[in-house]
N, C-alpha and C positions, 0 to 999 in steps of 0.2 A: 099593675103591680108586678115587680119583677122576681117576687120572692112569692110562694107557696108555705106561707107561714104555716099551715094547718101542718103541713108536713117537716117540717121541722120543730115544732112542737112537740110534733108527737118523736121523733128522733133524741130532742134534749132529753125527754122523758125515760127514753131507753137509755142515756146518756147517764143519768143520774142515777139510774137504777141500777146498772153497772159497774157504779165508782167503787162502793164500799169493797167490792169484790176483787177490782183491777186496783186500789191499795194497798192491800190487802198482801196482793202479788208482789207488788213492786217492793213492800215492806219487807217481802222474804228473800227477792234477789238483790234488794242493795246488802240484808245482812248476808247474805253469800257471798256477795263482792267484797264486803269490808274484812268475813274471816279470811277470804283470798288472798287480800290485799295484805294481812299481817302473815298469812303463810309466807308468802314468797317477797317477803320484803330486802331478805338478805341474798335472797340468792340471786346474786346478780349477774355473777359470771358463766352461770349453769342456764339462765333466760337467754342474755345475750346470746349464747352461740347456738339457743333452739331456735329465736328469733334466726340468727343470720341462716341456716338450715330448714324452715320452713318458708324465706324467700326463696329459696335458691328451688322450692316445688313450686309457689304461688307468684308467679311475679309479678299478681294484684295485691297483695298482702298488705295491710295498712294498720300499722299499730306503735306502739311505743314501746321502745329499746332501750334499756336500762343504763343507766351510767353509771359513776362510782359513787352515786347518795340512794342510800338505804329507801324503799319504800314510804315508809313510814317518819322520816327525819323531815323537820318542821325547820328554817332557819328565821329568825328573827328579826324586826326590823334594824338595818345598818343606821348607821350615821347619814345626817347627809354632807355629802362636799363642798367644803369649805365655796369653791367656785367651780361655774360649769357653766356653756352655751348650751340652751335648749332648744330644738329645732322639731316641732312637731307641723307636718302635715297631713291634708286630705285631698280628696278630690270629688269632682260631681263629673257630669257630661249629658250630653244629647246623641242620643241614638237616634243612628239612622233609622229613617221610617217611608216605606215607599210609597203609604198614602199622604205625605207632604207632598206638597206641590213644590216643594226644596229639598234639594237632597242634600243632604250633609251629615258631618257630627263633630262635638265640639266635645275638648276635655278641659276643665278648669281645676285648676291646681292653689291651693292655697296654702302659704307656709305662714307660721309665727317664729319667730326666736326670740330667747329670752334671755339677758345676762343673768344667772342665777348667783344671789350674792353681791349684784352690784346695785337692785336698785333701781334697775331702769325701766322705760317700759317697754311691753314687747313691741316688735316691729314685724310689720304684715309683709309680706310678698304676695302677689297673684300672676299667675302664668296662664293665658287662654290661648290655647292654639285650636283652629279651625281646619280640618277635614275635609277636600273636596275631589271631584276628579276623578282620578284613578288609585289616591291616595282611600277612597273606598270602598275599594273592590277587589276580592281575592277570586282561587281559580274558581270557584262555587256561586260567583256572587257578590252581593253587596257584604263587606266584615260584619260579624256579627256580634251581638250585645258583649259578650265572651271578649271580642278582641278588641272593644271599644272599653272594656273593663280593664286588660290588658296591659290598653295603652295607657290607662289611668295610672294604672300602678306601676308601670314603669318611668313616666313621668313624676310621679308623687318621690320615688327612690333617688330620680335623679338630680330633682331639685332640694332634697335632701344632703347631695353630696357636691351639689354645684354651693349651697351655702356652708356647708360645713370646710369645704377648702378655703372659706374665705375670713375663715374664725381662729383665731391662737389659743392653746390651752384645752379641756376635757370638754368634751363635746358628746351631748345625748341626742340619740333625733329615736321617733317614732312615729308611725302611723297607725292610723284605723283599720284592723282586719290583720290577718297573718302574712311574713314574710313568705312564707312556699305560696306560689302559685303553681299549683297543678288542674286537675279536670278538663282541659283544653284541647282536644286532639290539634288542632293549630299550634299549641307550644313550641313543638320542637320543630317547624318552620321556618318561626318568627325570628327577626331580627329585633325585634322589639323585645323580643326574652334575652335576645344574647345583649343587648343594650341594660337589661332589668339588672343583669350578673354583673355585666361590670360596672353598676353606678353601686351595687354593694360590695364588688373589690377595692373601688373606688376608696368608699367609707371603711374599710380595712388600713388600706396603708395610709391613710387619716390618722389614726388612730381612734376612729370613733366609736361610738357605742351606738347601733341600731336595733332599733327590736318593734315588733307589730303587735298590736294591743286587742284581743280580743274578748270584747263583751261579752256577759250572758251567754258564756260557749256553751255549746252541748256535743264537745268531742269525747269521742269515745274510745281514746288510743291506749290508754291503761287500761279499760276495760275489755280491749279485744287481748290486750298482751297478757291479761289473766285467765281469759280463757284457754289462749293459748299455752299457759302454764299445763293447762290442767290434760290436757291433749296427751294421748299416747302417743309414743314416738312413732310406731307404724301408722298412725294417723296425723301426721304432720302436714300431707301436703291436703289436708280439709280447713287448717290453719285459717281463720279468716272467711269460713264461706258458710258457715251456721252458727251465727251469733246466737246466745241463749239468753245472755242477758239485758234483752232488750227492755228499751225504759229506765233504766241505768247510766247514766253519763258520771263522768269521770270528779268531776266536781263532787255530786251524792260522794266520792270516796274521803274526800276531803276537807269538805266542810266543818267533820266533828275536829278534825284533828289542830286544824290554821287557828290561829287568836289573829285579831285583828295586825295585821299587819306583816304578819307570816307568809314566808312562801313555799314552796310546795320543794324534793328534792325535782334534778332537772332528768328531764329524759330526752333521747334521739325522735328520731322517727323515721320510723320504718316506712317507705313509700314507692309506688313507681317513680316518681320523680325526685327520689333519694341520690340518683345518681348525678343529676344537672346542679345538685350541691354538696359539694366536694371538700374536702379540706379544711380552710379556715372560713368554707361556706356551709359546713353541713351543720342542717338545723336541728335545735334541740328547743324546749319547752320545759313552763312550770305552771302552777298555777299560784295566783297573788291572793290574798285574802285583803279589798281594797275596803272592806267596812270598817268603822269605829265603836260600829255595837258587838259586842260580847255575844249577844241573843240572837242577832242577825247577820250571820255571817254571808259576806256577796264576795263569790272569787271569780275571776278571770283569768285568760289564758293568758300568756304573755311569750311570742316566739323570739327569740337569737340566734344569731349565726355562731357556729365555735370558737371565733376567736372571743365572741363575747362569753359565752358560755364556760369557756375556760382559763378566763383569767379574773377571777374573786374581785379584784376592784371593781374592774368594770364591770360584774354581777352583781354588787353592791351599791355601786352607785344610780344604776340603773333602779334596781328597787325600792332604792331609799326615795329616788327622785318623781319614780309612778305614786308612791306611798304621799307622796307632799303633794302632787298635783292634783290627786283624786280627793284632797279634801280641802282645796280651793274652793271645789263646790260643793256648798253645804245641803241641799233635799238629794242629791243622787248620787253616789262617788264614780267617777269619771274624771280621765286626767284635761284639766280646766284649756293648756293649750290644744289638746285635738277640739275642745269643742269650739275654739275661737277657730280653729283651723278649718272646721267645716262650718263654721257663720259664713267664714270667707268665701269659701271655694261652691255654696250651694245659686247652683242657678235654677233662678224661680222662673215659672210660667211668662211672667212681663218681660223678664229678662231674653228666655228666647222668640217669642212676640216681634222681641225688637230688633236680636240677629233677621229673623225674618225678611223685618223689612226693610232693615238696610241693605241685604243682597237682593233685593226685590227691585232698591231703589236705584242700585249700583247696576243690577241685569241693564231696565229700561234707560238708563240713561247713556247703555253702548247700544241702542236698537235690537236689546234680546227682550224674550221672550221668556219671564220664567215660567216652573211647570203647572201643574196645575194638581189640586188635589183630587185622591178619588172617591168617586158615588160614595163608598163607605164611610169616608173620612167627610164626605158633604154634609152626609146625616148626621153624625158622630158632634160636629161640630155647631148645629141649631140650636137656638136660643130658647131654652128652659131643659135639654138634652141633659142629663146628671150620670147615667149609666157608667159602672164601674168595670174596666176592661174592655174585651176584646167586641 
């Protein structure tokens, strides 16, 4: 038995017994957060330059930067476009692992496009490229999940803007997860980042509209930028380093307010890697209200670059267009091509089974030797073995 049920029994037990209390709580700081939220809904130009003045103490500082929509301001669902190319993708991969007896790692990329308006039906792309060599290894080591993540997402961007050059007329792309990639001490190394920026300048002078799609967020960038309202100015550079309202995500602010199909006003973001997006790259957010019930309202994030951010059509179109996709599918709302896009691009167990053994099949047939796995990985691998992790 790998689990000590008795002791976890008795934990649920304290689990439970603590709900009513830790409710309770939470009931009194989301209503903190929401009179917060309609306090400083207007004041947008008086946040803004406390925001930009408690970076300039914190240069971890990470919250959300007001724009020129009211706190509080709800926008409704637009029209959709007469016509429009849709280009949603995702991606999977194989991380390197040094108890294979293979070393490698693979990223697979999957696109859909859609003529929207004409009818047609979508049409799949897949890109797999394989990782070997010295293409694995940075000055630390073998690249890590991080830059094997990395690479995913700057391939997912670029095959975004390698098909949207190839399309006439308005053109949508998105992916799964957020355009800013930060957390990475690797980032600002990488050529693979400076390849990420330009497949989104890329889709600028496109004229396209991109934007990353995030599920079930639990960001809390409004919620830090309200406590930092509340911050005395000789206390500015604390900005950001004792959150109070924890258990509070930014969604709880917004929920009462979206009707189905609403979106949220847009905000910047304030971040260390605020500066690697610049210009007609610097990102902003809203959040979507993508349900059809009244009662159960489900919102998601949804990030854009400025050019998209500040030009209403393409704000528009893009909404209206998440709004139509998320109720293709009728038990979960989700826009219907990211999920064809990750049918495509996920690589199952059989699947890398068989990279395996074709570079297995391809070593022996020049007289190598491939490696071999280790003791850990011998055990790990025995038949009736079920163990979860490490």
């Amino acid at each position: 038995m790998a689990l000590d049920f008795q002791q976890v029994r008795q934990q649920i037990i304290r689990l439970a017994e603590n709900a009513p209390l830790r409710e309770e709580e939470l009931r009194n700081l989301r209503e903190t957060a929401e009179k917060l939220l309609a306090k400083y809904a207007a004041d947008l130009d008086h946040l803004r330059d406390k925001v930009a003045r408690a970076a300039n103490l914190n240069k971890n500082l990470r919250c959300a930067i007001p724009t020129t929509e009211g706190f509080t301001d709800t926008f409704p669902l637009p029209d959709l476009p007469e016509k429009a190319t849709i280009i949603a993708a995702d991606g999977s991969q194989i991380n390197p692992n040094r108890h294979w007896a293979l070393e490698y790692c693979l990223v697979n990329v999957g696109a859909i496009q859609l003529k929207f308006g004409e009818g047609d039906a979508p049409e799949e792309v897949i890109e797999t490229k394989l990782y070997y060599d010295e293409e694995l290894y940075s000055g630390t080591g073998t690249i890590t999940e991080g830059m094997v993540a990395l690479m995913r997402d700057q391939r997912e961007r670029e095959v975004l803007a390698d098909l949207a050059e190839k399309v006439k007329g308005p053109i949508i792309t998105f992916t799964d997860g957020p355009v800013e990639l930060w957390g990475l001490r690797e980032l600002k190394a990488s050529q693979r980042f400076e390849r990420y920026l330009k497949a989104l300048s890329k889709l600028h002078k496109l004229g396209a509209i991109t934007a990353g799609y995030v599920d079930k967020p639990r960001s809390v960038f409004v919620i830090r930028l309200l406590e930092l309202a509340t911050l005395p100015e000789e206390n500015l550079k604390e900005a950001g380093k004792r959150p109070w309202l924890l258990g509070v995500f930014d969604t709880t602010l917004f929920e009462k307010l979206l009707k189905p199909g609403d979106r949220t006003a847009l905000f910047g973001i304030q971040s260390t890697s605020a500066k690697d997006y610049q210009d007609e790259l610097a990102l902003h957010f809203f959040y979507l209200n993508v349900s059809t019930d009244e009662n159960n309202p489900y919102l998601v994030r949804v990030e854009v670059p400025a050019w998209v951010a500040e030009n209403k059509n393409l704000l528009n179109d893009l909404h209206a267009v998440l709004i139509d996709q998320c109720q293709a599918i009728s038990n979960r709302p989700y826009p219907y091509l990211l999920h064809r896009a990750h049918e495509t691009a996920v690589v199952t167990r059989d699947e890398k089974e068989q990279v395996d053994i074709m570079i297995s099949l391809e070593l022996r047939n020049r007289a190598l030797k491939p490696g071999f796995r280790s003791g850990k990985q011998f055990m790990k691998d025995q038949p009736g073995r079920t163990r979860i992790g490490k």
